[in-house]
GUKOL-670867 format. One record per residue (C-alpha): residue in three letters; x, y, z. Coordinates in Angstrom, 3 decimals. Example, Ala and Ser with C-alpha at 12.3 -4.5 7.8 and 13.67 -1.06 7.14 Angstrom:
<pts>
+-----+----------+----------+----------+
: res :        X :        Y :        Z :
+-----+----------+----------+----------+
: ALA :   12.300 :   -4.500 :    7.800 :
: SER :   13.670 :   -1.060 :    7.140 :
+-----+----------+----------+----------+
</pts>
This chain:
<pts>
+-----+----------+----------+----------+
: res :        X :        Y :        Z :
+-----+----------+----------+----------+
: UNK :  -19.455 :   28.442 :  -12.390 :
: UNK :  -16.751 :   29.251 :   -9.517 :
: UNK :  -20.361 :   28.882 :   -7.158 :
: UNK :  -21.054 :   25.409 :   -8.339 :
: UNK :  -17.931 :   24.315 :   -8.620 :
: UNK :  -17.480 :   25.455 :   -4.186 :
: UNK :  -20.704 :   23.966 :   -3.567 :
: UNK :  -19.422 :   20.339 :   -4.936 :
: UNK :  -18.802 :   18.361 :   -1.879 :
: UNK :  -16.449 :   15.547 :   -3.284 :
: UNK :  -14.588 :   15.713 :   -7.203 :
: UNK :  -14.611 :   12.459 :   -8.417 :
: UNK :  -11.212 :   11.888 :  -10.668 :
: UNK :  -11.313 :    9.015 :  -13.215 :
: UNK :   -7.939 :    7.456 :  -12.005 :
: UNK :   -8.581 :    7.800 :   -8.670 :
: UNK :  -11.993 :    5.648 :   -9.407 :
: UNK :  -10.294 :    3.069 :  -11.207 :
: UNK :   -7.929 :    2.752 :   -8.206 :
: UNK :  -10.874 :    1.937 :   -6.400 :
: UNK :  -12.452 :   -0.299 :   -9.125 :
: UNK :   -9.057 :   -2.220 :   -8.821 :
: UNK :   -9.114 :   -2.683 :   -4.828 :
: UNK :  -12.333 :   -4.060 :   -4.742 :
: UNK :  -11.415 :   -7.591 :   -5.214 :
: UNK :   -8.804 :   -7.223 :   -2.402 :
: UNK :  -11.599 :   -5.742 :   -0.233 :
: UNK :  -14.097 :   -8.523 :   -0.921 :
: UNK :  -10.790 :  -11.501 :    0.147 :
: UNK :  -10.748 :   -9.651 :    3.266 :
: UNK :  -14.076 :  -10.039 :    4.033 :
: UNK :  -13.848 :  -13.656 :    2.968 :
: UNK :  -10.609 :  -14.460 :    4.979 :
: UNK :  -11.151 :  -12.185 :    7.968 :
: UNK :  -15.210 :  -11.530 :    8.368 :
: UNK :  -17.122 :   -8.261 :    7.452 :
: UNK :  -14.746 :   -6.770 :   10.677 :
: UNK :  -12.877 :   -5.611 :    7.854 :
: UNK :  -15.175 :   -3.682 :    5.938 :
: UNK :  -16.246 :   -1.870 :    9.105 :
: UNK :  -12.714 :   -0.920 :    9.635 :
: UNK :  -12.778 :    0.199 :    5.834 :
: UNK :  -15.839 :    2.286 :    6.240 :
: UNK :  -14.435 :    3.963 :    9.405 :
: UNK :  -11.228 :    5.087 :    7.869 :
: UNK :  -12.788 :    6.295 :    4.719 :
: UNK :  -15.406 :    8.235 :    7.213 :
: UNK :  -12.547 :    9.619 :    9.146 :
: UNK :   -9.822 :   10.493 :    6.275 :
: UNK :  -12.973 :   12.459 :    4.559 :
: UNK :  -14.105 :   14.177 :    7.774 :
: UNK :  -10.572 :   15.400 :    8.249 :
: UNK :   -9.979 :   16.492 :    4.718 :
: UNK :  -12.941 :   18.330 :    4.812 :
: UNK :  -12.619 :   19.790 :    7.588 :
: UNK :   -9.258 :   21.432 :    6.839 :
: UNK :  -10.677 :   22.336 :    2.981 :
: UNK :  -13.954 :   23.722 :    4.915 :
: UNK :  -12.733 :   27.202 :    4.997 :
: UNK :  -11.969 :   27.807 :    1.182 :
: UNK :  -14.748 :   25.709 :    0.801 :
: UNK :  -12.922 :   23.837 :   -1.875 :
: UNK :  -14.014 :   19.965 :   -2.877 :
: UNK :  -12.540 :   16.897 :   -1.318 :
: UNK :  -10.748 :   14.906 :   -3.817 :
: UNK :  -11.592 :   11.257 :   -4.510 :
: UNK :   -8.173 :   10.625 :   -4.057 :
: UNK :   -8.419 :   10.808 :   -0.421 :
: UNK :  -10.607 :    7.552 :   -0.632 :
: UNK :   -7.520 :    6.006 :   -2.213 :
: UNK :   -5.774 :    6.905 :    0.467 :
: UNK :   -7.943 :    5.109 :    2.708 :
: UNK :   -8.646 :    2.279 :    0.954 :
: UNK :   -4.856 :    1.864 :    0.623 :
: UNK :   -4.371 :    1.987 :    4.962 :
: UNK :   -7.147 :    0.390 :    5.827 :
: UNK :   -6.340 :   -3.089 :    3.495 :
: UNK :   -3.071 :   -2.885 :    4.836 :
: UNK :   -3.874 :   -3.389 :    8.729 :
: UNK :   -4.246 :   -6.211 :   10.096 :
: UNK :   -8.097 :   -7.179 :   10.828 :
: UNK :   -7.411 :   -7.228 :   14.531 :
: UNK :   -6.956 :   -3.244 :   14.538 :
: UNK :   -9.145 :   -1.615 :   17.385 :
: UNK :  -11.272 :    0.976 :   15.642 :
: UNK :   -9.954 :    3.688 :   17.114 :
: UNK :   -6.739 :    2.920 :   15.738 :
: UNK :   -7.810 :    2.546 :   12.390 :
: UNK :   -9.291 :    6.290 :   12.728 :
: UNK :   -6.508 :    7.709 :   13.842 :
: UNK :   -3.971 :    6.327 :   11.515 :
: UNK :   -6.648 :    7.542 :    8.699 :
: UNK :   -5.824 :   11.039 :   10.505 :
: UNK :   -2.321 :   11.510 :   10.718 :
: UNK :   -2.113 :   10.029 :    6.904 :
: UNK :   -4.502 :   12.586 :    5.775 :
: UNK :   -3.372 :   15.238 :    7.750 :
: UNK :    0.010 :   15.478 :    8.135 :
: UNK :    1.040 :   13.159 :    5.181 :
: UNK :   -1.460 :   15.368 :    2.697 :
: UNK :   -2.935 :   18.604 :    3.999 :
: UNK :    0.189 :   20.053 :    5.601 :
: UNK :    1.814 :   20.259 :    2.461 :
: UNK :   -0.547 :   21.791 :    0.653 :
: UNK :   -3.859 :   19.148 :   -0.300 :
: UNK :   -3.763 :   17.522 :   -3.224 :
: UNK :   -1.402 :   17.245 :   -5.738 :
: UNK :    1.274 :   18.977 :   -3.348 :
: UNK :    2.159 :   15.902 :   -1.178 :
: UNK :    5.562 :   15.009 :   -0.863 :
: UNK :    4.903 :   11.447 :    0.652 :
: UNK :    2.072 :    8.802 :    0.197 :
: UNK :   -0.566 :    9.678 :    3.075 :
: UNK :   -1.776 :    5.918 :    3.516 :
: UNK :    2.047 :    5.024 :    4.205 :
: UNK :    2.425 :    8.088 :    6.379 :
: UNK :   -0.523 :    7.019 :    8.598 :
: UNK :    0.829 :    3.476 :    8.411 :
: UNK :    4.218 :    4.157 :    9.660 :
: UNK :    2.954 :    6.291 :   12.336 :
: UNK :    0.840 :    3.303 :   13.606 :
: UNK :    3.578 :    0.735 :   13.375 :
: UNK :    6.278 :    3.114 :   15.249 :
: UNK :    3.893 :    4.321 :   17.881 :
: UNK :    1.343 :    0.595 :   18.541 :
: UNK :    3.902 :   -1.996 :   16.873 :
: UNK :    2.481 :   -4.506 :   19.078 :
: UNK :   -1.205 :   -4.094 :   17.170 :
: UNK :    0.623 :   -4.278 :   13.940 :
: UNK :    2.724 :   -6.741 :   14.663 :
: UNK :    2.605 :   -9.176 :   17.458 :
: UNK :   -0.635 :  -10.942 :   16.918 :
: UNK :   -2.507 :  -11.852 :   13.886 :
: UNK :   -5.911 :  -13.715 :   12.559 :
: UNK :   -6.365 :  -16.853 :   11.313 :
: UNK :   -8.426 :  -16.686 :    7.636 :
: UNK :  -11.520 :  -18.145 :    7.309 :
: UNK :  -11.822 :  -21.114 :    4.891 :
: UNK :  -14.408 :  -22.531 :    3.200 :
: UNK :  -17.438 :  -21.853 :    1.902 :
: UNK :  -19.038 :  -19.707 :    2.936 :
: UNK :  -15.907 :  -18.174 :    4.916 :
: UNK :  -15.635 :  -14.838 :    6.509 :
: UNK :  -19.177 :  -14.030 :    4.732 :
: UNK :  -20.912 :  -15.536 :    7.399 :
: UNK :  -18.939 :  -14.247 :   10.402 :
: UNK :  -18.446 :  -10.885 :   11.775 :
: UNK :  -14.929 :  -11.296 :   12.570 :
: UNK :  -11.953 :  -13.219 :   14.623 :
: UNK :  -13.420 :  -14.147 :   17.752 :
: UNK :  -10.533 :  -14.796 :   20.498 :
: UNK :   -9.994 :  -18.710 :   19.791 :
: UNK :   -9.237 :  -17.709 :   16.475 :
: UNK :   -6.415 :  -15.139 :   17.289 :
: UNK :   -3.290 :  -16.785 :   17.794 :
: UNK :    0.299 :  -15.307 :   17.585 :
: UNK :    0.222 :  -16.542 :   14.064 :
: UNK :    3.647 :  -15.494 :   12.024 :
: UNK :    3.263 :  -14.590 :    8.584 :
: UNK :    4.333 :  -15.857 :    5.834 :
: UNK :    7.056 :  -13.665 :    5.669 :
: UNK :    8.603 :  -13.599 :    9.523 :
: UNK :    8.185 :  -17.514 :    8.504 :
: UNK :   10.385 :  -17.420 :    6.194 :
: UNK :   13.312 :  -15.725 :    8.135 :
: UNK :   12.983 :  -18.962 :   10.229 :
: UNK :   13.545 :  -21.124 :    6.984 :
: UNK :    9.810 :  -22.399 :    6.902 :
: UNK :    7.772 :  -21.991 :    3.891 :
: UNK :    3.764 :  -21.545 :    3.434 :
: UNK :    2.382 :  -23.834 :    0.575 :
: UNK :    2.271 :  -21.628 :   -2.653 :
: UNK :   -1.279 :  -22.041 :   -3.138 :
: UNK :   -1.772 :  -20.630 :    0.092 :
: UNK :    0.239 :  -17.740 :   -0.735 :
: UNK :   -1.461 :  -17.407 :   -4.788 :
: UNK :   -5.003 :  -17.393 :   -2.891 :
: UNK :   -4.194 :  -15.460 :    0.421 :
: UNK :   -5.741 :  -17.897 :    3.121 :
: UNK :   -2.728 :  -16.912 :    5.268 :
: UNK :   -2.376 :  -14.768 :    7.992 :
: UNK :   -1.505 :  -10.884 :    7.517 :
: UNK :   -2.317 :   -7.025 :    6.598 :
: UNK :   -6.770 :   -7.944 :    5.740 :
: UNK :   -6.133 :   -6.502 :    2.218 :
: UNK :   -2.827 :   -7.783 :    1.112 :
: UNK :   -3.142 :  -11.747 :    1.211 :
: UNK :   -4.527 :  -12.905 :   -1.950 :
: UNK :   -1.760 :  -12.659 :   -4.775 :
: UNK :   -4.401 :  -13.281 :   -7.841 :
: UNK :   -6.455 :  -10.794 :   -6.796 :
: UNK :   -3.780 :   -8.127 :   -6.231 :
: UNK :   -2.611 :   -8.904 :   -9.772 :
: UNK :   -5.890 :   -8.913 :  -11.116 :
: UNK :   -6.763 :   -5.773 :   -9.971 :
: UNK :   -3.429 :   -4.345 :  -10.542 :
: UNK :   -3.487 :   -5.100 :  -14.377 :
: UNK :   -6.235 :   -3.083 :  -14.582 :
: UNK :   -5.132 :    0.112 :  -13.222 :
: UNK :   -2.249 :   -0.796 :  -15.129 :
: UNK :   -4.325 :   -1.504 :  -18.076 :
: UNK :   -6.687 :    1.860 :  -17.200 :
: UNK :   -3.475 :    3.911 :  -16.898 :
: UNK :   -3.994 :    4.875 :  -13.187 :
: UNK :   -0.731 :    3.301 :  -12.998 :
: UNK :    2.699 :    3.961 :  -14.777 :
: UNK :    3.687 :    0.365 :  -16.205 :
: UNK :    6.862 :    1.063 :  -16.060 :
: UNK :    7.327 :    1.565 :  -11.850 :
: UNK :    4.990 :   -1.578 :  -12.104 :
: UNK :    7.697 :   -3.386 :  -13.810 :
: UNK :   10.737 :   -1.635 :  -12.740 :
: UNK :    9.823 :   -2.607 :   -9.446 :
: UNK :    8.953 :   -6.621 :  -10.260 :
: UNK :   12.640 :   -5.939 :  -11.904 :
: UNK :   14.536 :   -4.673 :   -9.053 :
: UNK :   12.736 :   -6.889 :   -6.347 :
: UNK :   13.730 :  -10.044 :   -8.374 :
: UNK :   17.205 :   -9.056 :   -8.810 :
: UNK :   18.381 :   -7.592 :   -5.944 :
: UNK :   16.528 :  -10.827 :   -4.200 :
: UNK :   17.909 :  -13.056 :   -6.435 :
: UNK :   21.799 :  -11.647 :   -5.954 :
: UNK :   20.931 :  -12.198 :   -2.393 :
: UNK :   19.570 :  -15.592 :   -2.094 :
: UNK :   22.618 :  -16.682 :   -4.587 :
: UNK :   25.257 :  -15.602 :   -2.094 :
: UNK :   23.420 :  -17.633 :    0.525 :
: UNK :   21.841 :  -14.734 :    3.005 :
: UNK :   20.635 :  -16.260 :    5.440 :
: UNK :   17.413 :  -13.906 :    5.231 :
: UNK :   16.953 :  -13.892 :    2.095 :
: UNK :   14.828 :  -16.954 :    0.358 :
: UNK :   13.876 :  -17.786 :   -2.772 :
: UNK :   12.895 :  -14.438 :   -5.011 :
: UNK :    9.373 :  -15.826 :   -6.202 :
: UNK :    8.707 :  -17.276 :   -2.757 :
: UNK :    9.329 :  -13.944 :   -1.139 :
: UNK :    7.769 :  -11.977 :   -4.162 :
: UNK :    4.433 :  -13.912 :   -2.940 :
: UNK :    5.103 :  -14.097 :    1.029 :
: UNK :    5.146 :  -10.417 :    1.913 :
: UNK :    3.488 :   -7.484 :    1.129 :
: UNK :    5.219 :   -6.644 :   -2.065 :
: UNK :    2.798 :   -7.243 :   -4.832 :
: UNK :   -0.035 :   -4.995 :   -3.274 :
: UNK :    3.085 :   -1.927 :   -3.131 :
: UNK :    4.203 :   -2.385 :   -6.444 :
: UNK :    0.943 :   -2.016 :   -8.253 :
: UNK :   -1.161 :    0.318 :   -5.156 :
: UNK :    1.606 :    2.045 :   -3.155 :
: UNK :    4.271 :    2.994 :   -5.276 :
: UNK :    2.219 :    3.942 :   -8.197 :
: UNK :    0.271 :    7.219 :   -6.014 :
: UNK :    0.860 :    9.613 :   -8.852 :
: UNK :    1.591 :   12.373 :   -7.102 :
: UNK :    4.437 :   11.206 :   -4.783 :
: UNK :    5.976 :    9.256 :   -7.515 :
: UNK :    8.292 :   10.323 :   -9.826 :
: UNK :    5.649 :   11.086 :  -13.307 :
: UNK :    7.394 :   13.765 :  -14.991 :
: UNK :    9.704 :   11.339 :  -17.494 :
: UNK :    9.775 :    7.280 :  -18.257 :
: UNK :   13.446 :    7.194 :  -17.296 :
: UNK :   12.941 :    8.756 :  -14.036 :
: UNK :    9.842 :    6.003 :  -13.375 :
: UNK :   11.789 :    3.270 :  -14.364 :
: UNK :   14.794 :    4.217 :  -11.932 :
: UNK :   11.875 :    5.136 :   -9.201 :
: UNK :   10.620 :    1.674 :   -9.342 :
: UNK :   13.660 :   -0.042 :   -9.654 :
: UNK :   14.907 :    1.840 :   -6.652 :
: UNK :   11.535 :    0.061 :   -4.595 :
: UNK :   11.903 :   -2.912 :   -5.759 :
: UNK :   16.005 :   -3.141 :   -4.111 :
: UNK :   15.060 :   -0.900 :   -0.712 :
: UNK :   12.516 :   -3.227 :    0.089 :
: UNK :   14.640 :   -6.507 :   -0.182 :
: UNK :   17.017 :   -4.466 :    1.339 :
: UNK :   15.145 :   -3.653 :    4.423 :
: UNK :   13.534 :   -7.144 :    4.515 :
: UNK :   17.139 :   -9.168 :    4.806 :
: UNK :   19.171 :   -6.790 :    6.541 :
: UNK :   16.716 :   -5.040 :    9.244 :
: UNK :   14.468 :   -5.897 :   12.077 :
: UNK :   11.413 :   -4.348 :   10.220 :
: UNK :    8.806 :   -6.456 :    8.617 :
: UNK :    7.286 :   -3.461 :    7.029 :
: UNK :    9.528 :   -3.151 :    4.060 :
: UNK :    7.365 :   -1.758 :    1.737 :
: UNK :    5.775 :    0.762 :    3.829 :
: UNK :    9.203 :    2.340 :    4.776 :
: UNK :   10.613 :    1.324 :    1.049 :
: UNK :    7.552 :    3.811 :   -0.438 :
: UNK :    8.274 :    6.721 :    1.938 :
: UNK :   12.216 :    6.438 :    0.722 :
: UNK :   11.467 :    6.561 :   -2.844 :
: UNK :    8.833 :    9.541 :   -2.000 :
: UNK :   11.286 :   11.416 :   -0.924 :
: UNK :   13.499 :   11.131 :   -3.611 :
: UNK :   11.283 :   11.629 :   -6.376 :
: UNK :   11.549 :   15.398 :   -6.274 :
: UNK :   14.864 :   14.936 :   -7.168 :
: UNK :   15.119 :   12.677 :   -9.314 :
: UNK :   12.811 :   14.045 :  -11.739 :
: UNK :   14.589 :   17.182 :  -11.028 :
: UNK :   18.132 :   15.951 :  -12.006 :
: UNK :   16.931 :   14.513 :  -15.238 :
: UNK :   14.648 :   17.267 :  -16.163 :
: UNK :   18.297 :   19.203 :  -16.227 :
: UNK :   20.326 :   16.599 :  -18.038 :
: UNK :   17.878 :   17.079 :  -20.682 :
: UNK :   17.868 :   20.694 :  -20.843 :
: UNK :   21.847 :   20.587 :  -21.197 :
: UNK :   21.857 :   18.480 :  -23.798 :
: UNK :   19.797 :   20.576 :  -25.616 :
: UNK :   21.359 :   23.394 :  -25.469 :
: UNK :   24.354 :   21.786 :  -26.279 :
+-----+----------+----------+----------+
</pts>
């Protein structure tokens, strides 16, 4: 048994596949709105992130987990579709590496290894992540029939989000469909809510960081936009505009950097999201709210789950 079980190359988890059941709607917009590019970039981070947990897992010839794919569907949809490849592979590596194997492989990481590989792409190449973007395809038949965005099409497009620190607004149905420039994965609000339902729905997700976040986000931006921040627009406007709604239901909800071991100590996790990342949006220089916002709440989850583990314990021995 302890033979077959060595000789396994991958173990397939059945949360970890529904993850992945409920990304592939995000992965097929990007295709549409950016060209198969995208999926190339895809299949190149899920080549390296496996490569490199297999490598380090070669030795005790253990299994990968499926939840590295997770991992690298979750960095690869949020680049943007101009990435060089190389990039793209090496983000894959650092996530994997240092933001899962160093502490331990699976089930042991401390922070969420697609946001780890993120951050160190945005701090070390900001200008790939953030200076230029791709126009989306539209139309029938889109991105389907195009490898990618050729240079006429790359423009120093702003997001929907840096656009509305200037005080302009995308159309909403722009923003509900997700023919707008950004991150190739995290565009399309109905399909990031479709998808995210069903993990929800599957219970790869706790529902209540889902909502806890939603909760936070909309009050904390709310409280803001009331007292007339000048960064801060109006909540369902931004709730669409950035990355948010991909975070709340893909990033945030990584069970095993989140805080799992009680509801209260979920719903405080999530609410604690949701407020960081309208925090970071309206009062810092950073775009990436939600990447930094998850890596925050990682590393208070320990604790958290800690400190109410013990309030319980003291009440009953008392």
């Amino acid at each position: 048994m302890a033979e077959a079980k060595s000789a396994k190359l991958i173990q397939w988890q059945l949360p970890m596949k529904r993850v992945l059941y409920g990304l592939i709607p995000a992965v097929i917009a990007s295709i549409y709105f950016f060209g198969w590019r995208s999926l190339v970039i895809l299949a190149i981070v899920n080549v390296t992130g496996f490569l490199t947990e297999f490598i380090f897992l070669r030795r005790g010839k253990e299994p990968v987990t499926s939840a590295v794919f997770v991992s690298n569907f979750i960095l690869a949809l949020s680049l943007p579709p101009t990435i060089p490849y190389w990039m793209a592979a090496l983000g894959a590596v650092v996530g994997i590496l240092f933001g899962k194997m160093a502490f331990g492989g699976f089930g042991k990481n401390v922070f969420n290894p697609a946001m780890v590989g993120r951050a160190f792409l945005y701090i070390s190449f900001g200008g790939q992540l953030t200076a230029s973007w791709a126009n989306p395809f539209v139309g029938f038949p889109g991105g389907f029939a195009r490898y990618g965005a050729v240079a006429a099409d790359i423009i120093g497009q702003a997001t929907p989000l840096s656009q509305l620190a200037k005080g302009v607004q995308t159309p909403w149905l722009q923003l509900i469909l997700g023919n707008i420039s950004g991150s190739m994965g995290e565009t399309s609000a109905v399909l990031l809510i479709l998808g995210g339902l069903y993990i929800v729905w599957k219970k790869a997700a706790a529902w209540q960081i889902v909502v806890g976040g939603f909760c936070g986000f909309l009050v904390a931006q709310t409280v803001f936009w009331l007292t007339g921040l000048s960064l801060a627009g109006n909540p369902l406007y931004a709730l669409f505009a950035g990355s948010f709604i991909f975070g709340v239901f893909f990033v945030i909800t990584e069970p095993v950097s989140a805080s799992q071991a009680t509801n209260p100590g979920r719903w405080i996790y999530g609410i604690f999201f949701g407020i960081v990342v309208v925090v970071i949006r309206s009062f810092s220089a950073w775009p990436a709210a939600v990447m930094f916002a998850t890596l925050l709440a990682n590393m208070f989850a320990p604790l958290l789950d800690y400190l109410i583990k013990q309030r319980r314990q003291k009440r009953k021995a008392t």
